[in-house]
DRENPA-3360 file (N, C-alpha, C; in nm, 2 decimals, always signed):
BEGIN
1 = XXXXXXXX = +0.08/-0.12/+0.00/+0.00/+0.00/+0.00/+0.09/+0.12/+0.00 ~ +0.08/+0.24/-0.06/+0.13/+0.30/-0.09/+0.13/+0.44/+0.07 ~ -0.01/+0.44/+0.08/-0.07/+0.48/+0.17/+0.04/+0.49/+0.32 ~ +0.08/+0.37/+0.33/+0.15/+0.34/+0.44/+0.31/+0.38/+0.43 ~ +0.35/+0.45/+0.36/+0.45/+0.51/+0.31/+0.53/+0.59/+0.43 ~ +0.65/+0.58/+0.51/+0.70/+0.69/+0.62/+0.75/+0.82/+0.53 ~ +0.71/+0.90/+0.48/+0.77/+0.99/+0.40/+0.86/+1.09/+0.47 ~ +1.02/+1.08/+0.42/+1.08/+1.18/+0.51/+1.17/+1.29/+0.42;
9 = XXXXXXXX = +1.17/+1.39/+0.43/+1.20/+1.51/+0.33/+1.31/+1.59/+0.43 ~ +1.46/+1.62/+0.33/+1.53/+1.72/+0.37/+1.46/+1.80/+0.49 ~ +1.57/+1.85/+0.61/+1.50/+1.91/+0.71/+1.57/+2.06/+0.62 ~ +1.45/+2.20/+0.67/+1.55/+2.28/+0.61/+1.59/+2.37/+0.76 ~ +1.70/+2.43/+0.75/+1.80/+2.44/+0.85/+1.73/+2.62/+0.89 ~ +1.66/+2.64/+0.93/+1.66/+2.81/+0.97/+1.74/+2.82/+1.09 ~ +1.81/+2.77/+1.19/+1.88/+2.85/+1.24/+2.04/+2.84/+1.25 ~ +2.08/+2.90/+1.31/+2.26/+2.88/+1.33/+2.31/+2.89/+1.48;
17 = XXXXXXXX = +2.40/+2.83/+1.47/+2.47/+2.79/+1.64/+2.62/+2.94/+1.63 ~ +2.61/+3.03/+1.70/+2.69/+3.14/+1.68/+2.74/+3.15/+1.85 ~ +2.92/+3.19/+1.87/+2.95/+3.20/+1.97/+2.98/+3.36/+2.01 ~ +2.90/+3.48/+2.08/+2.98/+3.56/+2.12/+3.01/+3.62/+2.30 ~ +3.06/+3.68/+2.32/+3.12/+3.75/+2.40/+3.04/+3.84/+2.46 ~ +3.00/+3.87/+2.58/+2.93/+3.96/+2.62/+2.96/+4.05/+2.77 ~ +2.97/+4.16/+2.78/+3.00/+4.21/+2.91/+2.94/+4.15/+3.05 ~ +2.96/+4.09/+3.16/+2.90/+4.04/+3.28/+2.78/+4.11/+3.33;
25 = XXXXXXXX = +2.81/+4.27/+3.25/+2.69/+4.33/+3.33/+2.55/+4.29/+3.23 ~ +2.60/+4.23/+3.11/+2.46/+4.24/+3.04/+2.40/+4.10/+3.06 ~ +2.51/+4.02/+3.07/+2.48/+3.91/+3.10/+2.37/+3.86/+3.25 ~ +2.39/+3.94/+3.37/+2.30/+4.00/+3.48/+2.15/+4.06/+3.44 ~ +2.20/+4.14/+3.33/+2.05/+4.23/+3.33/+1.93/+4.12/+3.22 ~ +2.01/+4.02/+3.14/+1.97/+3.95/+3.05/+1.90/+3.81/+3.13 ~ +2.00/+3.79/+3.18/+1.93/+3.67/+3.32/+1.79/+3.72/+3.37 ~ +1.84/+3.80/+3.45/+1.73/+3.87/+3.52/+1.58/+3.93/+3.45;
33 = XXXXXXXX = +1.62/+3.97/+3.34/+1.49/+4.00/+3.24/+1.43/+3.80/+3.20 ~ +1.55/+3.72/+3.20/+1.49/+3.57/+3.09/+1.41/+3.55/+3.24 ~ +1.41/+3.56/+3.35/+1.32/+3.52/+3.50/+1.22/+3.60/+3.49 ~ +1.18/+3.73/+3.46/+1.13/+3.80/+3.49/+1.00/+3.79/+3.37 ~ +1.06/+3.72/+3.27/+0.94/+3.69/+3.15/+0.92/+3.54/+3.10 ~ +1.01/+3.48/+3.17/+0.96/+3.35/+3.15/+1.03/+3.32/+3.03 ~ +1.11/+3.39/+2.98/+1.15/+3.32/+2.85/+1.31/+3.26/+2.83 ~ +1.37/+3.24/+2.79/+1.51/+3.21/+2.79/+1.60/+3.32/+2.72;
41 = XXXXXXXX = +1.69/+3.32/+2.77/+1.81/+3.40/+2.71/+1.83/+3.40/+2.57 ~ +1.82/+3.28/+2.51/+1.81/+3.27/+2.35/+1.69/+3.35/+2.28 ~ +1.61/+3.32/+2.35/+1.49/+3.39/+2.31/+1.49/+3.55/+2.28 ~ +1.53/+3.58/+2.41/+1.55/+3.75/+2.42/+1.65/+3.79/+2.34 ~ +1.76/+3.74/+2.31/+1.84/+3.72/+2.24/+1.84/+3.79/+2.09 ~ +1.77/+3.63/+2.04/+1.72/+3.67/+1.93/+1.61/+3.83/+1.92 ~ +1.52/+3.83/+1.99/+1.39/+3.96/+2.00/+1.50/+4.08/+1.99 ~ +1.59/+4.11/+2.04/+1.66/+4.23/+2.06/+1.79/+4.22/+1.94;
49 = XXXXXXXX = +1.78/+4.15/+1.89/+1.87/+4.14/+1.74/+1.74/+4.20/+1.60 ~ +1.66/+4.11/+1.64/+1.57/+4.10/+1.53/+1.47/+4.27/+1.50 ~ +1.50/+4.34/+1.69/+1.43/+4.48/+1.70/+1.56/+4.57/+1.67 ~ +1.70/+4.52/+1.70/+1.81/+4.60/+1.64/+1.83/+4.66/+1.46 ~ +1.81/+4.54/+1.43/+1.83/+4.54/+1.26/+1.71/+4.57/+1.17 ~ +1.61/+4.54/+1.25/+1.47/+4.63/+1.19/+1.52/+4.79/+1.23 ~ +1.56/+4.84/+1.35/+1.57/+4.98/+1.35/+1.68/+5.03/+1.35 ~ +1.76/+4.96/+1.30/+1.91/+5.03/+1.29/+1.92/+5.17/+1.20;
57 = XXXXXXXX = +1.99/+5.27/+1.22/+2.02/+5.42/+1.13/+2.18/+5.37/+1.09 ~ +2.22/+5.36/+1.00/+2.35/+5.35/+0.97/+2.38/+5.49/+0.91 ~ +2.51/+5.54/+0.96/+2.53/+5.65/+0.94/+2.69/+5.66/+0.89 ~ +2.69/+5.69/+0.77/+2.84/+5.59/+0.70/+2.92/+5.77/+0.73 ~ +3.07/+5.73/+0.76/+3.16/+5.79/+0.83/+3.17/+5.85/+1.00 ~ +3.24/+5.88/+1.03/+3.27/+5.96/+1.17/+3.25/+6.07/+1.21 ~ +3.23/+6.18/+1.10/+3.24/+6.28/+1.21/+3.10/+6.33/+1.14 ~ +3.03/+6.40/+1.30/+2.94/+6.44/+1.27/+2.85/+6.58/+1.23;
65 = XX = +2.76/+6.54/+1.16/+2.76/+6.67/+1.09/+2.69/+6.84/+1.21 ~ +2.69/+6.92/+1.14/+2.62/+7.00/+1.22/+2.50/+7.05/+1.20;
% end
């Protein structure tokens, strides 16, 4: 029977495993916010990247204008 088929398809990969560095103090206020909402640090993580680069102003060179 055809019916009874286990059909298994390529997984597709959306996320990535990335290592950074973060100051202790953020690392405290990030904890403390992942308790305070119930969610995990990855979680918040991601939200505060994803609200970064949605609102980022890039402002190409250094000095600023008047």
């Amino acid at each position: 029977m055809d019916n009874d088929n286990f059909i298994v398809t390529p997984k597709e990969e959306k996320s990535v495993t990335i290592t950074i560095r973060i100051d202790r103090s953020l690392q405290i206020k990030l904890d403390d916010l992942a308790s305070k909402s119930n969610r995990s640090r990855n979680e918040l993580i991601n939200m505060a990247l994803d609200y970064a680069l949605k609102n980022v102003k890039f402002v190409n060179g250094t000095k600023k204008e008047k």
